[in-house]
N, C-alpha and C positions, 0 to 999 in steps of 0.2 A: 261753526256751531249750528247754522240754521241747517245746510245740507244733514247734519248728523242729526237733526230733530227730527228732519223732512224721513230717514232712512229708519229711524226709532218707533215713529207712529207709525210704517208703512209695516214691519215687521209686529210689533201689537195687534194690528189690525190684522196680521195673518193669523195670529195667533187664537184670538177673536173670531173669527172665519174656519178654526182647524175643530174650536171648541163646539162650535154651534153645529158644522157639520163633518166633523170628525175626518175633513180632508183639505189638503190646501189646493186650491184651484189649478190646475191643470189648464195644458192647452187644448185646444179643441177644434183648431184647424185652422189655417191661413187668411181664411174667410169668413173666419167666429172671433168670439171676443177674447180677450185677453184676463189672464190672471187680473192683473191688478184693476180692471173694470170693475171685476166681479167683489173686490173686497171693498168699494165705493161706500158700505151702507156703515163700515168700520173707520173709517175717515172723517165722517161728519157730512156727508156728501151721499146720505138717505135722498133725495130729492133729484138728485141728479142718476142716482142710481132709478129711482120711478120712471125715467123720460127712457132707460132704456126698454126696446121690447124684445127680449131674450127668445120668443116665437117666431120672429121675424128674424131673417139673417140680415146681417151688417152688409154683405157685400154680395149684389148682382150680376148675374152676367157670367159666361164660359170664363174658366179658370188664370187662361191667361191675359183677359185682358176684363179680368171683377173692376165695378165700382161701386162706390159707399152705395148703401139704400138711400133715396132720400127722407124717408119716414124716420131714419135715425139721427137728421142732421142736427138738432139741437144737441143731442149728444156729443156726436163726433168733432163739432165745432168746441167743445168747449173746452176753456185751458184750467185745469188742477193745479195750485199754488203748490201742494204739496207732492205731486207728481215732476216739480222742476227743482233744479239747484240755484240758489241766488250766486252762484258765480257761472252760470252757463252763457256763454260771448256770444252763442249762435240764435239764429231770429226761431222762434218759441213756436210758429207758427206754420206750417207746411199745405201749400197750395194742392188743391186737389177738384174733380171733378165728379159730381155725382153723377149718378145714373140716368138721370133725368136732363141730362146735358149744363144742369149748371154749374156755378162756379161755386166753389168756396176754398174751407180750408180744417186742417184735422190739429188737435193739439198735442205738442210733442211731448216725450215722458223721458228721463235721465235715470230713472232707476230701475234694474230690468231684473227679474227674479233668475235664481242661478239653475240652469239644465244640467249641470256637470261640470266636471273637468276637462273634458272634451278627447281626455285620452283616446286608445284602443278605436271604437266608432261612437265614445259618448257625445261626438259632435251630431250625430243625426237622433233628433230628437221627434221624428216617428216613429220610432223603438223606444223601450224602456232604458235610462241612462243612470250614472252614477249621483244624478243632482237631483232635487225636489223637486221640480215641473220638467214634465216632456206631455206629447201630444196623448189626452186621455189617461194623465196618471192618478189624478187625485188621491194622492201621496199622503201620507199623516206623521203624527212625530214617532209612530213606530216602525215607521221606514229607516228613521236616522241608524244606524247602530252603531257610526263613529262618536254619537253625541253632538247634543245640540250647540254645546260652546266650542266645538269645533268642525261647524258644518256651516259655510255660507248658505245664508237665504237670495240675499238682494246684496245688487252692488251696484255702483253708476258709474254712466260713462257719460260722453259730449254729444250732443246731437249733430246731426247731419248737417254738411251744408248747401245742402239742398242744390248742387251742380252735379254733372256726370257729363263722361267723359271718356279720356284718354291718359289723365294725366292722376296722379297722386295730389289730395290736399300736401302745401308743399310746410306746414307748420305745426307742428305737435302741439295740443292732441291730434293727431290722424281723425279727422271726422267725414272720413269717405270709405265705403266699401270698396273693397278687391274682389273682382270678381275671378274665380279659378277658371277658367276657359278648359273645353276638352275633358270632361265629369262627367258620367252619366251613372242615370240612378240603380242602385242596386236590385234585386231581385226578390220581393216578399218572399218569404220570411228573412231577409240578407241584412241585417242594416248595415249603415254605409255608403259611399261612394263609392265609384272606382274612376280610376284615370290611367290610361293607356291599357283597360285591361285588367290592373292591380287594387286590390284595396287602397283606398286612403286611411290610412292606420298609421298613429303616430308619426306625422310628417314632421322632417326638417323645415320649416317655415323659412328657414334664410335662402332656402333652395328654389322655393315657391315663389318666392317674393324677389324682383319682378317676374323671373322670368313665363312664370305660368300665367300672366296678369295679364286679361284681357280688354279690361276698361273699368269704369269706376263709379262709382252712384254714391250720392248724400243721402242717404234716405233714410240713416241710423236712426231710428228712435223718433219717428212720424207722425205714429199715430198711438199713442194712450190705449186707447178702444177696441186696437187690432190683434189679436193675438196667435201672429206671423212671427217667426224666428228673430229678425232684424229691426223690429218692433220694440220688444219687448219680455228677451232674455238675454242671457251674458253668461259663459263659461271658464274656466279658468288655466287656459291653454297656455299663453302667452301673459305676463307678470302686464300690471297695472301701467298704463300709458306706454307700450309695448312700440321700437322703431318701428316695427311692423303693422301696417292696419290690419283693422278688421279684413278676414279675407271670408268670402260668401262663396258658398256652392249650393247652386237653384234653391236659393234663401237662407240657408242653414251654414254650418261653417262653423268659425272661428272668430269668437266675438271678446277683444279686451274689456275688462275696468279702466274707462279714463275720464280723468276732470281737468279743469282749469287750479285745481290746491295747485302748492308746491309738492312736488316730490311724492307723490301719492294719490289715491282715491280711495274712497271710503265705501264699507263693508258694510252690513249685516248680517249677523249671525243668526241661528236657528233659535241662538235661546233669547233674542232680543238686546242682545247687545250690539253696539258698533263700534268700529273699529278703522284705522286707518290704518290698508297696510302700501307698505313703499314700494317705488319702482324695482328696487334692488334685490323685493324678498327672493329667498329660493325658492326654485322655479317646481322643485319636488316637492317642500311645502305647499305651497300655493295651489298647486294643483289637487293635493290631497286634503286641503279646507273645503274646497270644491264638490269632493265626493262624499258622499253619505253615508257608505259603507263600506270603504278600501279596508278598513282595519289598519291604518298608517298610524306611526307613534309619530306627534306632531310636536315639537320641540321650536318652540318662537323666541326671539333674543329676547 
């Protein structure tokens, strides 16, 4: 009940945010902030939403190796009651290093706004996708044209457990990224990946999984504040606590719905409702709650 309270006020609060400025927060770059930063002032979390400086970037330093600003560290540090599930097992907290060579730490978030269904190439969300945030969308409800009680907003999953590696978390939920080894990036205007050459377009995931797996990262759902793929969104590729983990290709990828419930993880819908749907639903359903404007006839038990 509290996770479905925690996912109720997070969707009010977009709504709240859609109303005020007639769009829902979009991503804005690996190194910028995140949706759900930005609806802070709809949470009750005005004050904390003041400590950020949206002037100043979040993160310094050449691309591949950014670290937090330290100017934003009171931010970054800090943990959202309603940004976490009270049944999440994994430590709430993720070590990290500012720019300034100190230590701290970023606070992690379990419910991630949906980019798509991940179909076709709706997994590369520096293009425009079938879901409500991608990189630069600021997307509104006249985006939806499947309808808003049939278009996920937000969904949760488990946070990372902050090891990497070699190996797969060996216990369900999966709370380690796969990383796809041997991906490079597509060709502007191209979205997509490719590997060996080919698109990555609707893959066999059983196929993938291991054998294209090159190592492994906890890093799911690290930082609140970041609004990086692996951060803080979720697509609907793979059914809810999926055998298969998350698999990432250079941050982007194929991100499940998973909790600690029995037999499911829970939803938000565009028109503010929530919902629990099960590990079992069909996998064509699922995917078309995901997209905003398939035109699918959606039929639930």
């Amino acid at each position: 009940m509290s996770c479905s309270n925690n996912l109720k006020q997070l969707a009010l609060a977009t709504h709240n945010y859609e109303s005020a400025f007639r769009a829902i927060p979009g991503l804005t770059g690996s190194s910028s902030f995140s949706p759900q930063a930005r609806i802070l002032p709809f949470i009750e979390q005005g004050n904390l939403s003041n400590l950020i400086n949206y002037e100043l970037p979040l993160l310094v330093g050449p691309p591949w190796r950014a670290q937090y600003n330290p100017a934003q560290r009171i931010a970054i540090e800090s943990e959202i009651p309603t940004f976490l599930c009270p049944s999440e097992a994994g430590q709430t907290r993720f070590p990290t290093t500012f720019a300034d060579g100190t230590p701290g730490f970023t606070g992690g978030l379990n419910y991630m706004f949906s980019y798509g269904s991940g179909t076709a190439t709706n997994y590369d969300d520096r293009y425009r996708t079938d879901g409500m945030v991608w990189t630069n969308s600021w997307a509104g409800f006249r985006d939806c044209t499947d309808g808003t009680s049939q278009t996920v907003l937000l969904a949760e999953t488990v946070l990372g457990d902050q090891m990497s590696g070699n190996e797969p978390s060996l216990t369900p939920p999966h709370r380690r990224i796969a990383n796809w080894g041997g991906t490079t990036g597509n060709t502007p205007p191209n979205p997509g990946f490719l590997h060996g050459g080919s698109l990555i377009f609707n893959p066999d995931l059983n196929d993938v999984f291991p054998a294209l797996i090159t190592s492994y990262r906890g890093n799911r759902g690290d930082s609140w504040i970041r609004g990086v793929p692996f951060s803080s969104v979720i697509n609907g590729y793979m059914a809810p606590n999926s055998r298969i983990p998350d698999i990432g290709i250079h941050g982007r990828g194929f991100y499940a719905a998973r909790s600690y419930h029995p037999a499911g993880a829970m939803h938000a819908l565009l028109d503010g409702s929530v919902t629990m749907y099960s590990d079992t639903i069909d996998l064509f359903v699922y995917r078309a709650l995901f997209s905003r404007n398939g035109g699918e006839v959606i039929q639930l038990p």
